[in-house]
N, C-alpha and C positions, 0 to 999 in steps of 0.2 A: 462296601461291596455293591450297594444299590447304587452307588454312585456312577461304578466303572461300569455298571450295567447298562445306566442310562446314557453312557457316553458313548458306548459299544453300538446301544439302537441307534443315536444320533448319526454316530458314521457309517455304520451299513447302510440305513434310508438316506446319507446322503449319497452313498457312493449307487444304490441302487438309481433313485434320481438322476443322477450324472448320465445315465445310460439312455434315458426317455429323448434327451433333445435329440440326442446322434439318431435315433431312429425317425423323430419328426425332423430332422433336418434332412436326412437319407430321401422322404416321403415328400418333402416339397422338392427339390431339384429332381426327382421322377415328375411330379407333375409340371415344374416350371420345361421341361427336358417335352414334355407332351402337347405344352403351348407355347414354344418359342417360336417364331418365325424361322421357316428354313429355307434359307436363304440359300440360292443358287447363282449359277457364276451365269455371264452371259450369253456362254456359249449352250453352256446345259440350259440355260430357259429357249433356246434358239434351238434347239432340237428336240426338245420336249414338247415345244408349240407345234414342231412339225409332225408331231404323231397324233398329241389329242391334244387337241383348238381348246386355248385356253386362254384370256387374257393375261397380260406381265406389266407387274408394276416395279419398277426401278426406283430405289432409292439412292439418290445421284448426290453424291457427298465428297471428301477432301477430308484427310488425315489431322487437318489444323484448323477445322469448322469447330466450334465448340457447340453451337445448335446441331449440329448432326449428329452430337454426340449424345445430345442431351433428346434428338428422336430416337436414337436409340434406345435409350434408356427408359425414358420414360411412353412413350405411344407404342413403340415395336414392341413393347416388351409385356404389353399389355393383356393377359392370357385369355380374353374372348376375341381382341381385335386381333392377333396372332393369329389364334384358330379359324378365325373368318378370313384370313388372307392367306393361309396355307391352303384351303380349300377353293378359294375363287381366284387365284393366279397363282402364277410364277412368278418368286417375291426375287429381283436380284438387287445386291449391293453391288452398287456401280460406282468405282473409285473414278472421279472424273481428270484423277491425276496420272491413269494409270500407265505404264508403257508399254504394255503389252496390244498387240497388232490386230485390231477386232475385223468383223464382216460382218455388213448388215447392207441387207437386200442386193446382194450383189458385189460391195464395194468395199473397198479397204481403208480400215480408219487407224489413223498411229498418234502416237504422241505426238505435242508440238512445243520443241522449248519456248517460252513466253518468258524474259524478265529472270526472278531467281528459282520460279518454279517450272509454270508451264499450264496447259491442258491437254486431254484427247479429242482428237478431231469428233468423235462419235458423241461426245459429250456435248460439245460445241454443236453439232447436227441436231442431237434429239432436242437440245434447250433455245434452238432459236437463235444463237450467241450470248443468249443471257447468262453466262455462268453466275449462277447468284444458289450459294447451298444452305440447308438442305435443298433438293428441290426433286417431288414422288411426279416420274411422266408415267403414266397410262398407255398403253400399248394394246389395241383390241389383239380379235382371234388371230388377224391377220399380220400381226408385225407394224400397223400402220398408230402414229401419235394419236391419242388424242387429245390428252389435256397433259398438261407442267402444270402444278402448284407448285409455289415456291415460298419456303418459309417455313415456320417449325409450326406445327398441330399440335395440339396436345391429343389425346385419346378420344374425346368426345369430338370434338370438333372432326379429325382422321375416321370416326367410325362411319360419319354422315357421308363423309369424301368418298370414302373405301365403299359402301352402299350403292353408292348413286353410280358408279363407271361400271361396280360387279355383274346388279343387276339392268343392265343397259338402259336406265331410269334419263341416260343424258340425251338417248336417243327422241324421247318424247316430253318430258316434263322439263321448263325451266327450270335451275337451280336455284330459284329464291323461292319457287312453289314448293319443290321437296325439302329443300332444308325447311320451310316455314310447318310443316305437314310430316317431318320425319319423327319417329318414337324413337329411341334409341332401346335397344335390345342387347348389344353383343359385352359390354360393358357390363360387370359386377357393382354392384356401388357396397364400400364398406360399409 
């Protein structure tokens, strides 16, 4: 009897147990849900700037980049650098393959078949002709470029980035003074 007893507690405290992760699991995808990047499409960051001035930063990538997939994953995903870039721009994911018919400053940008794939003309505009992905351009209050990075960040390195264009730091400080003078804050460390 003491036996079936002891077997009785063991599966009730496991089956109690069982129930704890589903509520911490529930409890992080609310929080991970509160720091994701919220990504907007081009045209919603192009009418949202036109109400309240806010800089946009474009993440300019291709469906078959495995570094853009891997800024996803790991930098965007990053729940203080998220938070700090949902508050200081308009974050859009810009497929540079995409074929849908854009407008910026006036002008009509469409696909252009290239080869087996292709690019978008607006693509090719904002990066120079450099298509080389990832690649985050900077877009002040006014719609106008300012800087292409090109190349995967990891989070610490993208926090400095993300810093330096937020608070208009590029206006007056070289970037090898601020990076060499920068603290890093937005960042947890385990």
């Amino acid at each position: 009897m003491k036996r079936l007893s002891a077997i009785l507690i063991i599966f009730f405290t496991l089956i109690a147990l069982s129930f704890k992760p589903v509520e911490n699991t529930r409890e992080l995808h609310q929080q991970e849900v509160k720091t994701a990047v919220n990504w907007l499409s081009w045209e919603e960051a192009m009418a949202l700037s036109q109400k309240d001035k806010k800089k946009i930063l474009l993440s300019v990538y291709t469906d078959w980049c495995g570094w853009c997939k891997r800024m996803d994953t790991v930098t965007f995903e990053e729940p203080g650098l998220a938070r700090y870039l949902n508050e200081n721009f308009y974050p859009v994911k810009f497929d540079a393959e995409q074929r849908t018919e854009l407008e910026y400053k006036g002008k009509s940008y469409n696909f252009v078949k290239n080869g087996k794939r292709g690019y978008h003309e607006l693509a090719a505009e904002l990066l120079k002709g450099r298509l080389s992905f990832p690649t985050v351009v900077f877009l002040d209050e006014n719609q106008e470029v300012i800087q292409s990075i090109v190349g995967f960040k990891p989070p610490q390195e993208f926090e400095i980035i993300a810093t330096y264009f937020a608070q208009n730091r590029y206006k007056d400080t070289p970037w090898s003074v601020y990076q060499q003078n920068y603290k890093p804050g937005l960042i947890k460390k385990d």
